[in-house]
C-alpha positions as CSV (number, residue, x, y, z in Angstrom):
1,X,-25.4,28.8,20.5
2,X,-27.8,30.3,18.5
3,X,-28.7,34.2,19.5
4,X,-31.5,35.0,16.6
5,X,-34.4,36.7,18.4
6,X,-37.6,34.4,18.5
7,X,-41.0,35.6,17.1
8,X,-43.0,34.9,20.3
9,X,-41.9,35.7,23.2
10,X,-41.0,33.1,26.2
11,X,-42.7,34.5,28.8
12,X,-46.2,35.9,27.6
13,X,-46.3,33.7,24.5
14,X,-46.9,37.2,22.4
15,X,-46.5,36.5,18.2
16,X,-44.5,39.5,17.0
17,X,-45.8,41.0,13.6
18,X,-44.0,42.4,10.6
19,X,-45.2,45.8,11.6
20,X,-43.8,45.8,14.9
21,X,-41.4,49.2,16.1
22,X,-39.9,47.2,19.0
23,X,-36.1,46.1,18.9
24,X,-36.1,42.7,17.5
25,X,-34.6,41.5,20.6
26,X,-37.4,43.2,22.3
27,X,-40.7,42.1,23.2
28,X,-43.6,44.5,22.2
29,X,-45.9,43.0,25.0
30,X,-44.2,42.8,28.0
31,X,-41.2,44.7,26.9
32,X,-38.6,41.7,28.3
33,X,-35.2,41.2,26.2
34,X,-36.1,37.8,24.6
35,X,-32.3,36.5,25.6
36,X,-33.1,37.2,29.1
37,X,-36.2,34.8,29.5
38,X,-35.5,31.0,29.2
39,X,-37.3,29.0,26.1
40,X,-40.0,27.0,27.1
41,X,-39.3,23.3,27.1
42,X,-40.9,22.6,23.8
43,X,-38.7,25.0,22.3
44,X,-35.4,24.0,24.6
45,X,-35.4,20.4,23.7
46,X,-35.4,20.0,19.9
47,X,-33.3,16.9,20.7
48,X,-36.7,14.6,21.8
49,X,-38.7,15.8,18.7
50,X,-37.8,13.2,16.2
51,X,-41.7,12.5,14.4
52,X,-41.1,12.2,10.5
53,X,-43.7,13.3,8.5
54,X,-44.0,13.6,4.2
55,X,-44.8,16.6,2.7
56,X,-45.3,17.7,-1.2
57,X,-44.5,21.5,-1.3
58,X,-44.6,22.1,-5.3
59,X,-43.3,25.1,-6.2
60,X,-41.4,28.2,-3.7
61,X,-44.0,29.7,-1.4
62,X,-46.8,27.6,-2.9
63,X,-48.3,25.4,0.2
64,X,-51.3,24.3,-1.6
65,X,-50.9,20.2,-3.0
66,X,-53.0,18.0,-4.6
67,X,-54.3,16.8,-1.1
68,X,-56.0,20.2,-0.3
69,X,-57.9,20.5,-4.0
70,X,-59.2,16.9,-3.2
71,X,-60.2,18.0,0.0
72,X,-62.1,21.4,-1.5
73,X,-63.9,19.3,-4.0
74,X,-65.0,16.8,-1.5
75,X,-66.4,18.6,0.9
76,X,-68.4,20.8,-1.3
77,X,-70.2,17.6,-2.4
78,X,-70.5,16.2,1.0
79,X,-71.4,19.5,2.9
80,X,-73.9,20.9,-0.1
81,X,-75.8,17.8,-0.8
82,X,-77.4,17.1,-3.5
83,X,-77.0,15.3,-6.8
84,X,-76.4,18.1,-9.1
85,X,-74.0,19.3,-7.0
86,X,-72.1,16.0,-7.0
87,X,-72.6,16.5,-11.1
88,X,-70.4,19.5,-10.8
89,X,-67.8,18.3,-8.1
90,X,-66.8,15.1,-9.9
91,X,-65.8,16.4,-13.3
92,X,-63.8,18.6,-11.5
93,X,-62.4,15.9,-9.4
94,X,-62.1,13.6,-12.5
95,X,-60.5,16.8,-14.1
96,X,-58.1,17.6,-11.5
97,X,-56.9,14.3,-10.6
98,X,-56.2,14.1,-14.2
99,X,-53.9,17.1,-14.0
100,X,-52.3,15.8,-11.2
101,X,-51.2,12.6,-12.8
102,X,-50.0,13.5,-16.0
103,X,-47.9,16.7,-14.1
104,X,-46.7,13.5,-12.1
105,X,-45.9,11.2,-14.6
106,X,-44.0,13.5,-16.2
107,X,-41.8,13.9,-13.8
108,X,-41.5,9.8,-13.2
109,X,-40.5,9.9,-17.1
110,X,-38.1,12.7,-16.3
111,X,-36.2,11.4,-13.1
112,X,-36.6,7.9,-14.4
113,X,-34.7,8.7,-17.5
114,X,-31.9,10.4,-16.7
115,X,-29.3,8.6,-15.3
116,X,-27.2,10.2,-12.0
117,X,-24.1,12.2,-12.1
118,X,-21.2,12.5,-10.4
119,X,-20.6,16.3,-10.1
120,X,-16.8,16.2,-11.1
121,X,-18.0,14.5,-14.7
122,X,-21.5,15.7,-15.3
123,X,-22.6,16.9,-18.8
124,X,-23.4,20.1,-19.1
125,X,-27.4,20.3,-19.6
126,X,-30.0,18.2,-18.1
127,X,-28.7,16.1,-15.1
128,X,-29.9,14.3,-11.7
129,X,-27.6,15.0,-8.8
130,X,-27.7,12.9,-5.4
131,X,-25.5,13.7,-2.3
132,X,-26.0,15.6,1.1
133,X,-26.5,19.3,1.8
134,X,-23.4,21.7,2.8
135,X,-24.3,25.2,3.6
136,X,-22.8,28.2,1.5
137,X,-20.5,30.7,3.9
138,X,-22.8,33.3,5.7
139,X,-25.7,31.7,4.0
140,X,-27.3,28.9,6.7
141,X,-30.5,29.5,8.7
142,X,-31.4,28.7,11.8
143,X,-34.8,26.3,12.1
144,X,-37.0,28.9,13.8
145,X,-38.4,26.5,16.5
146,X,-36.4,23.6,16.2
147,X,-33.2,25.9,16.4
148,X,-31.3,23.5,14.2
149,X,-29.1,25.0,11.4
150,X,-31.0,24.2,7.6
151,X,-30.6,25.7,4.0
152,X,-35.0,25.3,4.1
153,X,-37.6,25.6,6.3
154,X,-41.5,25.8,6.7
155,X,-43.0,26.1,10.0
156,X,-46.4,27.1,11.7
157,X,-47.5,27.4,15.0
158,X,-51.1,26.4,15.7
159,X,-53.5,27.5,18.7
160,X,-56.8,25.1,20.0
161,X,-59.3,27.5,20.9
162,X,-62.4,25.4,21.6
163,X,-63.3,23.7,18.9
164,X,-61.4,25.7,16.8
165,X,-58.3,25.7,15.6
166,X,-56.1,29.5,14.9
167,X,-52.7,29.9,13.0
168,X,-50.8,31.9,15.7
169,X,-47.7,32.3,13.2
170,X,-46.3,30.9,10.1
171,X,-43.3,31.5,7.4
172,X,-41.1,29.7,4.7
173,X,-37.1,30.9,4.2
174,X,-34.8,29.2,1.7
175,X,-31.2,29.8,1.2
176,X,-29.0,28.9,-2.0
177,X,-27.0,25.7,-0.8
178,X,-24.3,23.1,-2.3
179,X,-25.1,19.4,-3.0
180,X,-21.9,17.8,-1.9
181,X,-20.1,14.2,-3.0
182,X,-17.5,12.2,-3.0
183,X,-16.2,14.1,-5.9
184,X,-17.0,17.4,-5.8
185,X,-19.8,20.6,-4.8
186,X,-22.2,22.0,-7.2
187,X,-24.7,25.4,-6.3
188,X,-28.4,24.8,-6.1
189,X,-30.9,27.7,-5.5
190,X,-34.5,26.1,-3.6
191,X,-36.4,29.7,-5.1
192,X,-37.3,28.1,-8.9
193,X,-37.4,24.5,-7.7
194,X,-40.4,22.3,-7.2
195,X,-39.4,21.6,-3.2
196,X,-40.8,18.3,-1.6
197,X,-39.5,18.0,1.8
198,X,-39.4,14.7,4.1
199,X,-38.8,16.0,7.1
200,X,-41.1,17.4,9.9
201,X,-41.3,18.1,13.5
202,X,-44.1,18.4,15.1
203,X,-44.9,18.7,18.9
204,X,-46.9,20.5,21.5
205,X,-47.0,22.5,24.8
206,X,-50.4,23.0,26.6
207,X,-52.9,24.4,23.5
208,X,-50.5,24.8,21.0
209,X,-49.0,23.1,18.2
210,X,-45.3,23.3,16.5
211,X,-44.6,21.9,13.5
212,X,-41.3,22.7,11.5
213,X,-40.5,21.1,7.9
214,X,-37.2,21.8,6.9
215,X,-34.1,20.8,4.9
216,X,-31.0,20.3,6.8
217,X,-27.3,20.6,6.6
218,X,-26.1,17.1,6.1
219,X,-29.4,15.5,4.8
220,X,-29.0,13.2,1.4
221,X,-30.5,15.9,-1.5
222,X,-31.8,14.7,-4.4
223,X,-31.8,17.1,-7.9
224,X,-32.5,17.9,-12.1
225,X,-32.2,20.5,-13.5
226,X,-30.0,22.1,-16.3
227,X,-26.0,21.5,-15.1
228,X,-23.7,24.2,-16.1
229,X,-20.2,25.1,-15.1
230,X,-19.0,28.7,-15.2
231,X,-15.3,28.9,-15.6
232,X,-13.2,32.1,-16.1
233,X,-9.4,32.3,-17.2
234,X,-6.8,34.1,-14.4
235,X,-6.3,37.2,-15.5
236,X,-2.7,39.1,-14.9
237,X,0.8,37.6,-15.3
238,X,1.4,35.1,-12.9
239,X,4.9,36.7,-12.0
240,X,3.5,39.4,-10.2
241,X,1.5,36.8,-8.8
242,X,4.5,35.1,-7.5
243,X,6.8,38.0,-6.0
244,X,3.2,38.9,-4.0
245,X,3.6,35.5,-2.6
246,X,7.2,36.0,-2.0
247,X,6.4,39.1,0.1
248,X,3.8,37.7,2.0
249,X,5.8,34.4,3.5
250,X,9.0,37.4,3.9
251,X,6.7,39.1,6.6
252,X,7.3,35.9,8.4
253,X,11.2,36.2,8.5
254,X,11.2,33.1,10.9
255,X,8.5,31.2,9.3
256,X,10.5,31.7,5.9
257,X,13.9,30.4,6.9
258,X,12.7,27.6,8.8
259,X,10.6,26.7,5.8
260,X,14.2,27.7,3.1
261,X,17.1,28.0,5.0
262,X,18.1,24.2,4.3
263,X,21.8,24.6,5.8
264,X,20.6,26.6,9.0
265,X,23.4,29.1,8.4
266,X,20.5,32.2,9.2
267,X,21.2,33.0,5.4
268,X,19.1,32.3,2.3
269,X,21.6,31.5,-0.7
270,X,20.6,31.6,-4.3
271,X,19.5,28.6,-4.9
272,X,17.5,28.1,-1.7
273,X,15.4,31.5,-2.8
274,X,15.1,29.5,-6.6
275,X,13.5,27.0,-4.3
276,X,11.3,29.4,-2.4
277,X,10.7,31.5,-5.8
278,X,9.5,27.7,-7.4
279,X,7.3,27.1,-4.3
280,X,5.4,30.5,-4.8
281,X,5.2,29.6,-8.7
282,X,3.4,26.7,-7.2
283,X,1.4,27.9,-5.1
284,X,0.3,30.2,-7.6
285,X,-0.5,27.8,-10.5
286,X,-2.7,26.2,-8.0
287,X,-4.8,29.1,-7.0
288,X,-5.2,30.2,-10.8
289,X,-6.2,26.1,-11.5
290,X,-8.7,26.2,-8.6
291,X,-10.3,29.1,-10.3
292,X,-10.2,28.2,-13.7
293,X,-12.1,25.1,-12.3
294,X,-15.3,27.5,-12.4
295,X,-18.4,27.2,-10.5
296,X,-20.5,24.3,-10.7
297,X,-24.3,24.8,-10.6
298,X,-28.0,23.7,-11.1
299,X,-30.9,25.6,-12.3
300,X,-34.3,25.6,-13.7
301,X,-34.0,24.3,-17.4
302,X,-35.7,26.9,-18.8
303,X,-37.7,24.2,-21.6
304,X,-40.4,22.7,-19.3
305,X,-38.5,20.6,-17.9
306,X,-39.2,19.6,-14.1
307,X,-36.7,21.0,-11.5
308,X,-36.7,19.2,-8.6
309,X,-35.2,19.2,-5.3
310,X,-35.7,16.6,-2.5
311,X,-34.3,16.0,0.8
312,X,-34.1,11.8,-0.1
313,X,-32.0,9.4,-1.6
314,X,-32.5,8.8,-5.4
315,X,-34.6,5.4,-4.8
316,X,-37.1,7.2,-2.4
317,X,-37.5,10.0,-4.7
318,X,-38.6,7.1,-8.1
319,X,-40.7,5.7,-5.3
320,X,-42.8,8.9,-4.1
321,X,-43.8,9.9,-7.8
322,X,-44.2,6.3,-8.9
323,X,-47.1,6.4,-5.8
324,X,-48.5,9.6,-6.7
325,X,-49.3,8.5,-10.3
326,X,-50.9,5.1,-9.2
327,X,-53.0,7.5,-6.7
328,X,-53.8,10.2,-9.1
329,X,-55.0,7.3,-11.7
330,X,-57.2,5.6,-8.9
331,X,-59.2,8.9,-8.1
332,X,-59.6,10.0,-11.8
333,X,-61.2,6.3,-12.3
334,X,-63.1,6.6,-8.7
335,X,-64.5,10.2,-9.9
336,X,-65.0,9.1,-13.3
337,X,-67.1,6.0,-12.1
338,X,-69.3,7.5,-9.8
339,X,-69.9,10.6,-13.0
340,X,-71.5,8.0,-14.8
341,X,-72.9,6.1,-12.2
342,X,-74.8,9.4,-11.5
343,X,-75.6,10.0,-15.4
344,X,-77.5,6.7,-16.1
């Protein structure tokens, strides 16, 4: 059960601030222990919220898309009329759109030419990854409204006031995470990555709305980016190793002869400790293997290069940018055509 204090209280609906003195498991309002006050059922129920959404978050902590410079340039032409107004929104539109699609295209080139890895046999340098997400130890978050354990999130909570609409609260937290196959883990950090999540929940209770995107333990992860592998040799001689093996399975004195004694006599002859002193050795060339293996992970390249990281299967991900280029080319053409249209 997850114990992390909310950031608006359950009973009198207060948003706690950054600057607030109160305990975190205290409300500054009303005072009440937030563990004390049941959730509210929109909160309680995470199970019935099952709306899927797409979202295009480019870049960490950058919100802004495509969709809302569109949506600048557009208005100004439709709420400031007039033509020579329209002559300076469309070669910006023309211009952006423009932008958009080659940044897009690129990245259908990139993804569409390199071919996907396994993690156990993946070159070191540029590579595309697919698998699910598994969290790193003491490094999962909790979904702030949806309460459901994620290595990404991006939520808001929204407020109808009339005809208005207020952003009560908002906030974005990424953890690093491993993308997980059939043969093997590799490290990914979100914080360099050009994010798009898929998922989002979205639901609401009396005047306000909750809407959580996140990426979730378990989900099928898509990435590129530059593939490297850190290994280090075992240092120390690996008979020192073994007698510290030795000791520790002596501590167990029952544990140890039920594991060596091989005659049951309650004594351990020579050649049943060889055989315990060849089981430590193995043990111990195992452990000194496993971390000679080295660390497997994925990072920005560093030469341009996009580094991506969705939470879809490889065929979605060709699918999204292949739409976003077609989309990009149809309003440079639209804007373009109406420019001139407006010039003769």
């Amino acid at each position: 059960m997850n114990t992390a204090s909310p950031t608006i209280c359950p009973k009198c609906g207060y948003a706690r601030t950054a600057s607030e003195t109160a305990p975190a498991w205290q409300c500054p309002s009303c005072g009440v222990a937030y563990n004390k006050v049941a959730l509210p059922a929109a909160l309680a129920q995470p199970e019935k919220l099952d709306r899927r959404e797409k979202s295009t978050t480019l870049g960490w902590g950058n919100t802004t898309s495509s969709g809302g410079a569109y949506l600048v340039l557009l208005g100004l032409g439709i709420f400031i009329p007039g033509t020579q107004v329209w002559l300076g929104v469309l070669p910006c539109l023309a211009g952006a759109s423009f932008y958009y699609w080659i940044s897009a295209y690129n990245r259908k080139r990139s993804i569409e030419d390199v071919p996907t890895s396994k993690i156990v046999n993946a070159a070191q340098g540029y590579v595309e990854l697919c698998g699910t997400v598994a969290c790193v130890p003491d490094k999962v978050l909790t979904g702030p409204l949806t309460r459901e354990p994620c290595v990404w999130y991006s939520y808001g909570v929204n407020e109808r006031r009339g005809k208005d609409t207020v952003s009560i609260e908002s906030g974005m937290e990424g953890v690093p995470f491993l993308i997980r196959d059939e043969t093997g883990e590799c490290l990914v950090n979100p914080r360099d990555a050009e994010l798009l999540c898929e998922l989002c929940q979205k639901w609401e209770s009396g005047a306000r709305e909750y809407s959580e995107w996140s990426i979730r333990v378990g989900d099928p992860i898509y990435a590129i980016g530059r593939f490297s592998t850190r290994t280090a040799a075992p240092a120390g001689d690996p008979e020192i190793e073994v007698n510290a093996v030795l000791r520790t399975w002596l501590a167990d004195p029952k544990g140890f002869f039920s594991r060596f004694d091989a005659d049951r006599n309650g004594k351990i002859a020579a050649p049943e400790l060889a055989r315990a002193r060849e089981a430590a050795r193995g043990e111990v060339t195992q452990r000194r293997a496993d971390k000679a293996a080295g660390l497997n992970t994925l990072v920005a390249p560093g030469d341009g290069r996009p580094f991506i990281i969705m939470n879809m299967a490889e065929g979605g991900v060709r699918g999204r940018f292949r739409e976003l280029t077609i989309v990009h080319l149809v309003i440079f053409f639209i804007a373009l055509g109406f420019l001139t249209y407006n010039l003769l």
